[in-house]
Residue frames as qw, qx, qy, qz and C-alpha x, y, z in Angstrom:
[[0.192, 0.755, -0.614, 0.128, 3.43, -5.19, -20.32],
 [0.832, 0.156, -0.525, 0.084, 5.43, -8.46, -19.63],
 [0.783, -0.596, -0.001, 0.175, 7.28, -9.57, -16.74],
 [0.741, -0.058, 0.218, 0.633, 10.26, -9.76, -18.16],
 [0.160, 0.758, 0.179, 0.606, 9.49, -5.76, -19.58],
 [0.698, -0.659, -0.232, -0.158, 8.17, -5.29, -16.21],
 [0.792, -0.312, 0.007, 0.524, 11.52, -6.68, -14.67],
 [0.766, 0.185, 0.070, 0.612, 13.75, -5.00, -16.81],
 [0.028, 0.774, 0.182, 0.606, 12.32, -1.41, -16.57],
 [0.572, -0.811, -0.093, -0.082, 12.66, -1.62, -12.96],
 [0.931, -0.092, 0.075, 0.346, 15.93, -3.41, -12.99],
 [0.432, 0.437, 0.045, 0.788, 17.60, -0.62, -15.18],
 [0.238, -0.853, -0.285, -0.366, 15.70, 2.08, -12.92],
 [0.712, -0.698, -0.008, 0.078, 17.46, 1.24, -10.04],
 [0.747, 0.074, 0.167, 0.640, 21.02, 0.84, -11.60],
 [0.303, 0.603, 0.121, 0.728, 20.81, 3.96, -13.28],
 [0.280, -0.810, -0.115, -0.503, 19.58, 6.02, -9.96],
 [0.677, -0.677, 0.074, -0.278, 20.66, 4.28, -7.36],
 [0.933, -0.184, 0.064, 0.303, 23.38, 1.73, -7.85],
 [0.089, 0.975, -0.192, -0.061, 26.92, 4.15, -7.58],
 [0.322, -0.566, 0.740, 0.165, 29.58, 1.22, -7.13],
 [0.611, 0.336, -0.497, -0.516, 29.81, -0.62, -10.20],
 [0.054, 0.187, -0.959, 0.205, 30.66, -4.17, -8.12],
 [0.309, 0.246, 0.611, -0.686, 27.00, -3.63, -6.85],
 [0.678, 0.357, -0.165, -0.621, 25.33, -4.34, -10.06],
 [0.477, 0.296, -0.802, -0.204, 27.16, -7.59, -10.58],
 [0.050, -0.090, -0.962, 0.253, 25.83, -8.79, -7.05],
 [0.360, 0.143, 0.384, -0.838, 22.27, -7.68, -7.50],
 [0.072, -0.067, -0.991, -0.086, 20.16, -10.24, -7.77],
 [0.395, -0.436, -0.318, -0.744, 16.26, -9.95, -7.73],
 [0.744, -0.272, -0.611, 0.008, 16.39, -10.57, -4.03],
 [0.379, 0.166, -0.425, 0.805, 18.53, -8.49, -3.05],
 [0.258, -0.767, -0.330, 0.485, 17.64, -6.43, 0.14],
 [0.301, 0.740, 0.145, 0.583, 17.31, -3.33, -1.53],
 [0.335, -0.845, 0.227, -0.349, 17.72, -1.03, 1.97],
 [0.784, -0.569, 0.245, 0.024, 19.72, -3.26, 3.81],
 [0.669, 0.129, 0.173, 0.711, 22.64, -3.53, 1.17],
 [0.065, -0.698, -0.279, 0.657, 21.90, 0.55, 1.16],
 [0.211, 0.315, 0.650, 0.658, 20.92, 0.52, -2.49],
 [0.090, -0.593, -0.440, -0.669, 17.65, 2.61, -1.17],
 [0.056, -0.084, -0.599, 0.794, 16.93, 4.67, 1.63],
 [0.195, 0.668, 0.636, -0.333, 13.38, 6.17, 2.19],
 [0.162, 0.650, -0.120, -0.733, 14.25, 9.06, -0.27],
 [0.052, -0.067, 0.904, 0.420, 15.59, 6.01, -2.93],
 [0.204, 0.315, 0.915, -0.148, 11.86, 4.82, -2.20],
 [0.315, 0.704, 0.339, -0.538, 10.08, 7.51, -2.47],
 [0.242, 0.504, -0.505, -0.658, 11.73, 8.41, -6.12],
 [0.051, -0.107, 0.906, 0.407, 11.42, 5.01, -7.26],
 [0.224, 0.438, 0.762, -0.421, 7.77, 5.27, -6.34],
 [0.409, 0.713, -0.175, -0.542, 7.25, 8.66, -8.40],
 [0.111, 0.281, -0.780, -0.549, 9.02, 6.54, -11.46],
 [0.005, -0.089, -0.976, -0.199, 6.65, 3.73, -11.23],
 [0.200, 0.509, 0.653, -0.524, 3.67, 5.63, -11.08],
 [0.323, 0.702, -0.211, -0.598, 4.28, 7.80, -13.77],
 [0.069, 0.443, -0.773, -0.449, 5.81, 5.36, -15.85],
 [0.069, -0.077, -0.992, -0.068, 3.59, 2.43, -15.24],
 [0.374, -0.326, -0.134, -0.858, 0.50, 5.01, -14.90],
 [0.662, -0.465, -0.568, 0.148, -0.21, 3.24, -11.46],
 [0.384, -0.717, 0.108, -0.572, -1.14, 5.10, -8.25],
 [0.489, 0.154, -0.746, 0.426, 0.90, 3.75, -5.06],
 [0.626, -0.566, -0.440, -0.306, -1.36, 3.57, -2.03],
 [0.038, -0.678, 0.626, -0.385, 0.83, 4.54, 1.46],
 [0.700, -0.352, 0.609, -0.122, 0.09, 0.85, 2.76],
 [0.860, 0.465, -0.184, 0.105, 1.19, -0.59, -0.57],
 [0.335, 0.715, -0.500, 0.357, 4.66, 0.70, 0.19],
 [0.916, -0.339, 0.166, -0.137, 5.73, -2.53, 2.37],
 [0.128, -0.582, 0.732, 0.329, 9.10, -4.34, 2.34],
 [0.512, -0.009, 0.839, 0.182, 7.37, -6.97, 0.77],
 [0.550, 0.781, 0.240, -0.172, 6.33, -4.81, -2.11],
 [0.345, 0.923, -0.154, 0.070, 9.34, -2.62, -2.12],
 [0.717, -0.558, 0.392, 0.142, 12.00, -4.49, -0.28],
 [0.513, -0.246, 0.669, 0.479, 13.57, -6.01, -3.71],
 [0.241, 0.253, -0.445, -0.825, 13.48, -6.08, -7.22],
 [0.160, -0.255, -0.945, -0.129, 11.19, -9.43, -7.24],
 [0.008, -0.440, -0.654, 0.616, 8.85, -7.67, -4.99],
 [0.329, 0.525, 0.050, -0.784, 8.21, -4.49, -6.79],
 [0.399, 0.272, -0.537, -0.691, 7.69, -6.18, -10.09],
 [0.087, -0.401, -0.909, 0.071, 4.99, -8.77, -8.27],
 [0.218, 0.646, 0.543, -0.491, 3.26, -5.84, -6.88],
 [0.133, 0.214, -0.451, -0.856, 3.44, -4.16, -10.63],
 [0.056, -0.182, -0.920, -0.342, 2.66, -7.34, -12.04],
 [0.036, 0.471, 0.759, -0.448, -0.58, -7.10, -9.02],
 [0.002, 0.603, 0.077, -0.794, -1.08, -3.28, -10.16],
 [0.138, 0.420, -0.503, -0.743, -1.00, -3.41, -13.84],
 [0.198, 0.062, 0.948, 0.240, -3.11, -6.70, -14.50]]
């Protein structure tokens, strides 16, 4: 799978689950702080984890799960990219 697949699959993941004020999609930016704009808490995480395991048939490791894996949208879809190659 592409990046740009890659991106989007996450990108839409999060919108659809997580993103409840519609302003908040126009300022998310693959940078955002995901937790610190309170797009995800630890529950957000965990789900988004289950998606991307199943979806991307990748096993998540408990020291994978870092803010610089899961912190943004750039992150998780480096450590995909990392995961899937």
């Amino acid at each position: 799978m592409n990046n740009g697949n890659i991106h989007d699959v996450v990108r839409q993941f999060i919108i659809d689950e997580f993103v409840y004020n519609p302003h908040l999609i126009i300022k998310l930016q693959d940078e955002t702080a995901l937790q610190d704009e309170n797009i995800l808490d630890s529950l957000g995480v965990h789900t988004l984890i289950l998606f991307l395991e199943e979806h991307f048939n990748i096993t998540v490791l408990d020291e994978d799960v870092t803010r610089d894996n899961f912190g943004t949208i750039k992150g998780i879809v480096a450590y995909l990219e990392q995961k899937t190659a």
